[in-house]
N, C-alpha and C positions, 0 to 999 in steps of 0.2 A: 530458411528462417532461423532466427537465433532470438533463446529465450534465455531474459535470467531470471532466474531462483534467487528472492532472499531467503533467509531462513533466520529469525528472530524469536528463537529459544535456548538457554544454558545449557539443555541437557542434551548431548547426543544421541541418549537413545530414544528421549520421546515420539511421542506418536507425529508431533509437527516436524522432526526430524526424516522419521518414515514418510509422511507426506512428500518434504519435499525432495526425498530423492525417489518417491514414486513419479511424482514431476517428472525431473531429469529423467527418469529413464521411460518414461514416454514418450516426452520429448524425443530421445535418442531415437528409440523405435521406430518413429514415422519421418525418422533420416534430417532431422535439424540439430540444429548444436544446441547446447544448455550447458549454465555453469551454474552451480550453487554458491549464491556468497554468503556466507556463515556467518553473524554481526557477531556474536558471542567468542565461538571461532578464532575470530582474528583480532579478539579482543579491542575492537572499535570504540572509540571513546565517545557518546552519543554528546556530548558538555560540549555548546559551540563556546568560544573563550580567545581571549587576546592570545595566548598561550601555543596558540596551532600558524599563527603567520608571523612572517620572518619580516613582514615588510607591512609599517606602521604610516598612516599620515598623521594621527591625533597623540601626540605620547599622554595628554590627559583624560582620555577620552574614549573608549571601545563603543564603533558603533557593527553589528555584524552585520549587517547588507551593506553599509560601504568597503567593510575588511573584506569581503567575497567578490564584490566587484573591483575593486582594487587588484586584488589576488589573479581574479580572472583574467582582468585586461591585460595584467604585467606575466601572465604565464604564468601562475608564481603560487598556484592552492598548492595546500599542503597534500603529501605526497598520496597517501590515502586516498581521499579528497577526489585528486583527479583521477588515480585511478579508478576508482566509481563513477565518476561521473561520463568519463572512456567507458565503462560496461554499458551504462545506460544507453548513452547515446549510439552505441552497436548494436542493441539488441533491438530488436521489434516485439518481445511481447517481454512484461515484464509479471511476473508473480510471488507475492508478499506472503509467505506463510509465520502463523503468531499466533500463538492462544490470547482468547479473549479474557482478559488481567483488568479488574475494578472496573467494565465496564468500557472498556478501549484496548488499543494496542500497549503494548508493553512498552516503557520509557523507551529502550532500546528505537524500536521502531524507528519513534517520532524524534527521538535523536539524530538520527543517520537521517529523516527528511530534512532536520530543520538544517543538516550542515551538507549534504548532497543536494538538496536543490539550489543550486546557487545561483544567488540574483546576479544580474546580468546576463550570466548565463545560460540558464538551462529558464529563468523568465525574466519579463521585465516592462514597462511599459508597451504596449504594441504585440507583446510577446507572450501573452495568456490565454487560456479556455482553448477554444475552435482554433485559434490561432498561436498556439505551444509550441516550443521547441520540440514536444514527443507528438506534432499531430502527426497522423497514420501507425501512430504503436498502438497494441492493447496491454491492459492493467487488470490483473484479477487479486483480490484477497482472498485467502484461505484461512480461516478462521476455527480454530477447535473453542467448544466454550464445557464446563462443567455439568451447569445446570441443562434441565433439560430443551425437548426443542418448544413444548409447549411454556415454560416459564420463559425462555426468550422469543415468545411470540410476540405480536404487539398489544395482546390482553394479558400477558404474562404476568405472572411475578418480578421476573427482572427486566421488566422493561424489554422493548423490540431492538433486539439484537442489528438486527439490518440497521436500523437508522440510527445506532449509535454508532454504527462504522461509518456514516454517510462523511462526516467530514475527513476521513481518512481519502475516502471516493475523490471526491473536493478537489484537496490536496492533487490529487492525478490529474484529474480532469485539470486543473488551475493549470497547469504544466502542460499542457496538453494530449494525455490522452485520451483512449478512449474505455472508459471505465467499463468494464465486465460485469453483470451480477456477481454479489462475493456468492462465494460456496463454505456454507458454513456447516460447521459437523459437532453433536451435538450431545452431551453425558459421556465426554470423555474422560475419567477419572482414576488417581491412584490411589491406594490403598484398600485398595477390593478384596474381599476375604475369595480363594481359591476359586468354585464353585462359580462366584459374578463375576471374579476376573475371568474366566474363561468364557461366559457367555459375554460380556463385552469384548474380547477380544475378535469373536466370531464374527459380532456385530460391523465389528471396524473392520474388518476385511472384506465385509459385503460391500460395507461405502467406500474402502479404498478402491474396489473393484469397479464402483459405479461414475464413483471422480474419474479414474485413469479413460472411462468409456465416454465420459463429457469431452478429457484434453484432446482424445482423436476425433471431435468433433466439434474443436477449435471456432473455426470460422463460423457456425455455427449459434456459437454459446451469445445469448442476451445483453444488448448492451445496459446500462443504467443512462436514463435519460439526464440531457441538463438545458436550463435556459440557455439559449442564443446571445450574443451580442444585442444583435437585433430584438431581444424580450424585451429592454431596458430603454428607457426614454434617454437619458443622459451616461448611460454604462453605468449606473448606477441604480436606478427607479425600474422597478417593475412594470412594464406598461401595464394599463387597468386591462386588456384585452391578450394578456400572455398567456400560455398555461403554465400549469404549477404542475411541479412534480416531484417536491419536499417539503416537508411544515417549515424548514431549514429558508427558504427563497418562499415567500407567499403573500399573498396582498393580501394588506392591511386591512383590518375589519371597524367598520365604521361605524358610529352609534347615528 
């Protein structure tokens, strides 16, 4: 098995740093490959833009899902581009590490989605949900957030953590695969006076210890549910008789 590691933080020594080369070297561990690909790192430009393809049909005009399919069919993404798009498509588990930033992932992230998922390619009509270019892969997020686990509860203060990553999930599943419960972790903070940095420290190495004993039990880990094809009367309309399994996809309430 071959797993990639993103890793969607500036700072090398952070704690999501540590995560995900706790990743990789579990991964290693139980004898699969893993690569870490560092978005910051390799200083990745998340800005999709006229400015990244060599080969134009509109000179008035940028549209970016025709410039990507264009790109794709003529061999011709920009050189980055496809090399990401080659890890993807090699790897069977993919894992997203990011601290949780206003409330979502960090621009970075959803930069490197909006220009590595590339239409045509990697979806397209025919080629979404149960039906993805990644069906048979799994997708986990690893999410550190500040506040605590009860203020990102869903009676919290800042609002339910899980379901604001839901469209992140989305996004996977849209692609096909098959989306993991994220593993979120929770009062990770700097600027701690001595005394509470070391007992959060303590902290974080119990749950790094507890994660590393989830990723050996891989096959294992929960999937996040989604509607079917088949939920939908036209691929579009919820049947009245689907279930629901986010306020995100839900029938409509009627007076």
């Amino acid at each position: 098995m071959r797993a990639l590691i993103v890793l969607a933080h500036p700072e090398q020594q952070s704690f999501n740093a540590h995560l995900a080369e706790q990743t990789r070297q579990s991964w290693r561990a139980q004898g699969h490959d893993a690569a870490i690909l560092d978005l910051y790192g390799e200083d990745f430009d998340p800005r999709e833009g006229r400015w990244h393809y060599a080969l134009s049909k509109d000179a008035e005009r940028f549209d970016p899902m025709q410039a990507q399919r264009h790109h794709w069919d003529q061999q011709q993404l920009p050189a980055d581009i496809a090399r990401h798009v080659n890890l993807l498509l090699q790897a069977d588990a993919l894992v997203l590490h990011f601290p949780f930033w206003w409330f979502g992932a960090p621009a970075m992230l959803k930069g490197w989605m909006d220009r590595v998922f590339v239409y045509g390619g990697l979806y397209k009509s025919g080629m979404r949900h149960e039906n993805g270019a990644m069906r048979g892969k799994r997708a986990l997020l690893v999410s550190t957030a500040g506040s605590s686990m009860q203020a990102c509860a869903p009676d919290g203060r800042d609002g339910d953590m899980r379901l604001m990553l839901w469209p992140l999930m989305n996004a996977l599943h849209y692609i096909g695969f098959d989306v993991l419960e994220p593993h979120l972790i929770h009062g990770v903070r700097g600027g701690l006076a001595a005394d509470t940095a070391r007992q959060q420290d303590d902290r974080l190495a119990r749950q790094v210890l507890e994660y590393q004993a989830k990723l050996a039990q891989w096959e294992e880990w929960p999937s996040v549910p989604f509607n079917r094809n088949e939920d939908f009367t036209d691929g579009q309309t919820l049947r009245p008789n689907a279930p629901v399994y986010s306020p995100f996809v839900r029938h409509r309430e009627h007076a």
